[in-house]
C-alpha positions in Angstrom: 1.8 -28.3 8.4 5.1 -29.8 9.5 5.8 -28.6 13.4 7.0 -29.6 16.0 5.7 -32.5 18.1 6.6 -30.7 21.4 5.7 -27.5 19.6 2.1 -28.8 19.0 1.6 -30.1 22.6 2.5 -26.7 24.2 -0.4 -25.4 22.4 -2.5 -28.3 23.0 -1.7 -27.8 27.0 -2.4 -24.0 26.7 -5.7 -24.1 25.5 -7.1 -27.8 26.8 -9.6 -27.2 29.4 -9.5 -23.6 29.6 -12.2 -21.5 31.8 -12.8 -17.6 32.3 -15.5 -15.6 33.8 -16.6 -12.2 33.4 -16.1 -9.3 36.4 -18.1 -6.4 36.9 -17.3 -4.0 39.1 -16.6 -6.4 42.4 -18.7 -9.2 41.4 -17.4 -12.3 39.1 -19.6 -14.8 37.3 -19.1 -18.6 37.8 -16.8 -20.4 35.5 -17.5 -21.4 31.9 -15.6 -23.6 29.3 -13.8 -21.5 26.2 -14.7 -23.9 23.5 -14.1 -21.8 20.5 -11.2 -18.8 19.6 -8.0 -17.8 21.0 -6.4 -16.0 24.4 -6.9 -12.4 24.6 -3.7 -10.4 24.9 -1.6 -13.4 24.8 1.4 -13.2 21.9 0.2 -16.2 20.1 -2.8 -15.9 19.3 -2.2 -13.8 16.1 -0.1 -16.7 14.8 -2.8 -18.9 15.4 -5.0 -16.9 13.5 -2.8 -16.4 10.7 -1.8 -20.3 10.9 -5.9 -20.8 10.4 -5.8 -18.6 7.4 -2.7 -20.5 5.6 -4.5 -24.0 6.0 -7.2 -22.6 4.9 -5.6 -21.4 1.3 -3.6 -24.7 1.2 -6.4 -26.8 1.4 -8.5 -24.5 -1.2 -6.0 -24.5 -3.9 -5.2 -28.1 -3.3 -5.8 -29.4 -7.6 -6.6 -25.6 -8.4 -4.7 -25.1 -11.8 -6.3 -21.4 -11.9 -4.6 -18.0 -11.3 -2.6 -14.9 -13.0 0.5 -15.8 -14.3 3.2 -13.2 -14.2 7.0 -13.5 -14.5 6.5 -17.1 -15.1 5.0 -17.8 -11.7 1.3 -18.5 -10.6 0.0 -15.8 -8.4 -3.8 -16.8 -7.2 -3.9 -14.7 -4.1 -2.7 -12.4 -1.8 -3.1 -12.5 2.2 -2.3 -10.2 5.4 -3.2 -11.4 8.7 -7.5 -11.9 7.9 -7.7 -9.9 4.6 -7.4 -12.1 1.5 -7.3 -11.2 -2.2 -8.2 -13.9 -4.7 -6.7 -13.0 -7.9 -8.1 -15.2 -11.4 -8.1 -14.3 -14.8 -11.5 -15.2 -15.6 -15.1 -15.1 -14.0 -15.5 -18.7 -13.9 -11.7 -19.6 -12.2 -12.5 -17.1 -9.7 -16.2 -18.3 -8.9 -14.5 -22.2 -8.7 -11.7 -20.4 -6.1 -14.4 -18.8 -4.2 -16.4 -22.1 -3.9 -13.2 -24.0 -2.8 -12.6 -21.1 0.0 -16.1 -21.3 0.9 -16.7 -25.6 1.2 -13.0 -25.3 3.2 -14.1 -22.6 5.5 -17.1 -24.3 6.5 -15.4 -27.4 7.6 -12.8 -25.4 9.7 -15.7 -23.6 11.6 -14.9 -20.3 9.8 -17.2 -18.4 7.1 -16.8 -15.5 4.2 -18.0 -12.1 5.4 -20.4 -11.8 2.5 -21.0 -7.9 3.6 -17.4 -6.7 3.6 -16.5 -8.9 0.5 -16.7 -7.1 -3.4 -15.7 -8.2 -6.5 -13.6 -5.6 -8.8 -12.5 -6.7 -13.0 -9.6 -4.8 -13.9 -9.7 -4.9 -17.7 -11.1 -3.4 -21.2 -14.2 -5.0 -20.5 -16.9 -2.9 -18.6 -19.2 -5.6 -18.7 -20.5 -6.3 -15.3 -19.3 -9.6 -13.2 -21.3 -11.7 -10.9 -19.9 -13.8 -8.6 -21.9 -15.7 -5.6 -20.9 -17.1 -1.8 -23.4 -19.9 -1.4 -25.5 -18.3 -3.9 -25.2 -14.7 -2.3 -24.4 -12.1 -5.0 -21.1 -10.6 -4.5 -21.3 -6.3 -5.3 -19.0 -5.1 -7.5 -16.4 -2.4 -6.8 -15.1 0.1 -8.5 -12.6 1.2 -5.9 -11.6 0.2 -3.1 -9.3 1.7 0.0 -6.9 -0.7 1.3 -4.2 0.4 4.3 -5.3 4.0 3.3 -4.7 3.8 -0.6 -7.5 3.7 -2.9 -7.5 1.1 -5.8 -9.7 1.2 -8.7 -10.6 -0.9 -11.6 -8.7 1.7 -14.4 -5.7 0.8 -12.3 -4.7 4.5 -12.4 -3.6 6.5 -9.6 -4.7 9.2 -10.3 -7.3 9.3 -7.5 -5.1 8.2 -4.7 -3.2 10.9 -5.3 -5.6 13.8 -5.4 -7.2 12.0 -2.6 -3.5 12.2 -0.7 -3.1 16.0 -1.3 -6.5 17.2 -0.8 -6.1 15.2 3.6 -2.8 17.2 3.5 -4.4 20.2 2.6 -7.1 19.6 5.8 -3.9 19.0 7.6 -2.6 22.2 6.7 -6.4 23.6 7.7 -6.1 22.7 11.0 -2.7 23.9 11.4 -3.8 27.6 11.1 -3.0 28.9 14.5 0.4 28.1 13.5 0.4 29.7 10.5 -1.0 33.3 11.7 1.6 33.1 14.5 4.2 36.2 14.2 6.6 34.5 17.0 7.1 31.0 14.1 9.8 31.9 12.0 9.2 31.0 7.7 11.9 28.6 8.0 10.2 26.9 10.9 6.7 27.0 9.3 8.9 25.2 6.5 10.5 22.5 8.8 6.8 21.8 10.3 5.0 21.8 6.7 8.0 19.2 5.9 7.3 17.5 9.1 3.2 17.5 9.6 1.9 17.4 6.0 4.1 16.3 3.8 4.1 12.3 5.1 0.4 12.5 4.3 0.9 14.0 0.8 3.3 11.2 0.1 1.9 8.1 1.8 2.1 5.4 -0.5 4.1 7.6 -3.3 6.5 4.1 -3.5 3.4 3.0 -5.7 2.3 5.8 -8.0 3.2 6.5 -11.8 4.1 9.9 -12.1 2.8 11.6 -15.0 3.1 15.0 -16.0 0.1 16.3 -14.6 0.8 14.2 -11.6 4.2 15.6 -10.9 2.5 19.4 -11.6 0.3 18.7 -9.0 2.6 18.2 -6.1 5.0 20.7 -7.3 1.8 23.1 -7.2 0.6 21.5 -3.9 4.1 22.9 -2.2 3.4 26.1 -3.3 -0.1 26.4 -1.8 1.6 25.1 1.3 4.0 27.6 1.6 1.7 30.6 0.0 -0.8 29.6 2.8 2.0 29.2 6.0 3.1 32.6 5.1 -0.4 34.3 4.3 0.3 35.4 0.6 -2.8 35.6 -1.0 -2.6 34.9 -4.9 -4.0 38.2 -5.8 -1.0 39.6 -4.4 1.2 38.5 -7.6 3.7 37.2 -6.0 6.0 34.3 -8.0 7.0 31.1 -6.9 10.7 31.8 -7.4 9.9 34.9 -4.7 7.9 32.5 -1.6 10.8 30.2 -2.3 13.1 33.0 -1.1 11.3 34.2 1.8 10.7 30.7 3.3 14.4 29.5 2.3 13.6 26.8 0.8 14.2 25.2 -2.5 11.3 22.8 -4.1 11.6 19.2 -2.6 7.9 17.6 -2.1 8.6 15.7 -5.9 11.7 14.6 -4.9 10.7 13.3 -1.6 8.2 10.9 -3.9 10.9 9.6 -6.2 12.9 9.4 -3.6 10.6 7.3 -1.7 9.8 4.8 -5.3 13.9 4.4 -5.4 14.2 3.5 -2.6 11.1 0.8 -2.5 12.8 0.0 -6.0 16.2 -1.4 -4.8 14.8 -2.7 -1.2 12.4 -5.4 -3.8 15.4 -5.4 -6.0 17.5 -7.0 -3.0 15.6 -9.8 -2.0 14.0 -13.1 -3.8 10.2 -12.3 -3.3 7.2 -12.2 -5.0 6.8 -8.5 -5.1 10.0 -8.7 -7.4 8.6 -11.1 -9.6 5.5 -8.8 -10.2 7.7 -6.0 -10.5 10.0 -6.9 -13.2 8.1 -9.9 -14.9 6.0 -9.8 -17.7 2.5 -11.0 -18.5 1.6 -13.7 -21.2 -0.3 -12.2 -24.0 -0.2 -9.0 -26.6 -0.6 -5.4 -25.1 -3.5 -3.4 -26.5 -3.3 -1.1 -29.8 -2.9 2.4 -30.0 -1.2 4.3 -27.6 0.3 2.0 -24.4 -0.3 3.5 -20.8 2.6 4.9 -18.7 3.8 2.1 -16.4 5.6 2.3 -13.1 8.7 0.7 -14.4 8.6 4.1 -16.7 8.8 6.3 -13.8 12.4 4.0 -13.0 13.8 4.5 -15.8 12.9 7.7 -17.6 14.0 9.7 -13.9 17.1 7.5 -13.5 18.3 7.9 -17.3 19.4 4.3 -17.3 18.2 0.7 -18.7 16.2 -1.4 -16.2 19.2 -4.0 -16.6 21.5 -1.2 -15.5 19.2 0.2 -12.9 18.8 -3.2 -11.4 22.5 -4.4 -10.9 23.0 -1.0 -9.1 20.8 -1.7 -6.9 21.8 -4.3 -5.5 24.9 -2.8 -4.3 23.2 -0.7 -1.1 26.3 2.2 -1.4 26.2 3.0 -4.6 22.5 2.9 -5.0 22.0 5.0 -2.0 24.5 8.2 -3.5 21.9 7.1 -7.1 19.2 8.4 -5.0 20.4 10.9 -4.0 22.0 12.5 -7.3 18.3 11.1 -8.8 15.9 12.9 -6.4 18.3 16.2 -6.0 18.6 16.6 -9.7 14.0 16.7 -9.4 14.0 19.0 -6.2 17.6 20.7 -5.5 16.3 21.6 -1.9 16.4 18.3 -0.8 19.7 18.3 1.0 18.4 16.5 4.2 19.0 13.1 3.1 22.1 11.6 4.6 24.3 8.9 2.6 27.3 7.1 4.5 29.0 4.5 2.1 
């Protein structure tokens, strides 16, 4: 894989002829040979691990001409440390991928987790997929939740972000002793609802498209916060415009999540990677008829008021794009006046 010499030895000498035994309490067991895995608690075993998993994928998609082509390069898979996505454009590329990751696994020792492994088809067609490990049926997924987003096959987000507000509404639950306190101030039930619940209503918000009803949502998901932190029930007939007032604060939860996509916008803008070229390439083919679905590019554009060309050259000077934010995500939520921008 192109190390080292000396590199490879240290290795060689950390882990050649390596013994352990096992203590309980006072007692130790006699000393056995460690034929198989890595040091516990020692800093390099994760790069051997994630060194296993890269020979692995090199050695699978040695002669693979298969994959999902976008921006005019060949994506067939995407990896962090043990968890791998194989991406194909058909059944049958990703059934010949699979069977490549499969016969190279074997002859490194190493083996698919059949159980924790689903298949999900993100298109038109509903028609159901099958795909085998060694002639064990894969099930198919509808969703899935990956690092605490949920992914589904309509590739709408939708879910995720009902799925985000209603934890930070249990959040706000279990803050309730707080909340029927007369010694916390309004303002400081504000600064903790901006503190404690918001980061879970807005995990992940780099990735969402924002539609209308979307946006509505979190801009009535503040509300509720602050109707519930200061005990105003809705029969009382109180409007927004009034809880704003008594809590001092102006609305700020929507422009916390555009905020947050700008930002994740111009740090991909600012470096040669692949989430760039997924971001702003395009995919070979025609786009359905009838009406088109809102894309996240849509979001960049339609809340900046400015081309992508435009949008993109601006980022990439770190300044100015950081005072765009700011003018972009106070013009959404005027109460948003904690962000800090130093040229």
């Amino acid at each position: 894989m192109g190390f080292a010499e000396h590199i490879i030895n240290l290795m060689q000498s950390l882990y050649a002829s390596q013994q352990s035994n096992v203590r309980v309490c006072e007692d130790t067991s006699e000393w056995f040979k460690v034929r198989r895995g890595v040091r516990q608690r020692c800093i390099l075993s994760p790069y051997l691990f994630i060194l296993m998993g890269e020979l692995l994928m090199r050695c699978a998609q040695e002669g693979y001409r298969g994959g999902f082509k976008i921006g005019g390069r060949l994506v067939t898979n995407l990896r962090y440390a043990d968890d791998i996505v194989l991406v194909a454009s058909s059944e049958e590329e990703l059934q010949n991928l699979i069977n490549r990751v499969n016969l190279v696994a074997n002859d490194l020792d190493m083996r698919i987790n059949t159980k924790k492994t689903e298949v999900m088809k993100i298109c038109d067609d509903l028609s159901p997929i099958r795909v085998t490990v060694a002639g064990y049926p894969l099930s198919e997924t509808k969703s899935f939740k990956y690092f605490g987003a949920m992914f589904n096959a309509e590739a709408l987000c939708d879910e995720e972000v009902k799925t985000r507000l209603a934890r930070a509404r249990g959040r706000m639950g279990k803050l309730v002793p707080l909340w029927r306190s007369s010694t916390v101030s309004n303002k400081l039930k504000a600064r903790l609802i901006k503190t404690l619940v918001w980061p879970i209503a807005t995990y992940g918000s780099e990735a969402w498209t924002l539609n209308k009803e979307l946006r509505g949502n979190l801009e009535a998901f503040e509300m509720q916060c602050y109707r519930k932190a200061m005990r105003i029930p809705y029969t009382a007939h109180i409007t927004n415009e009034e809880v704003l007032a008594r809590v001092g604060q102006e609305r700020g939860l929507l422009g916390q999540a555009i905020k947050q996509k700008f930002r994740y916008f111009g740090h991909v803008i600012r470096h040669n990677c692949l989430e760039k070229d997924i971001m702003l390439g395009t995919v070979p083919g025609m786009r359905r008829q009838g009406g088109q679905r809102r894309q996240w590019l849509d979001d960049i554009t339609q809340l900046s008021g400015k081309r992508l060309v435009d949008i993109v050259r601006l980022a990439e000077n770190r300044g100015q794009y950081r005072r765009f934010v700011f003018e972009a995500a106070h013009a959404r939520s005027p109460g948003m006046v904690n962000f800090q921008w130093t040229k």
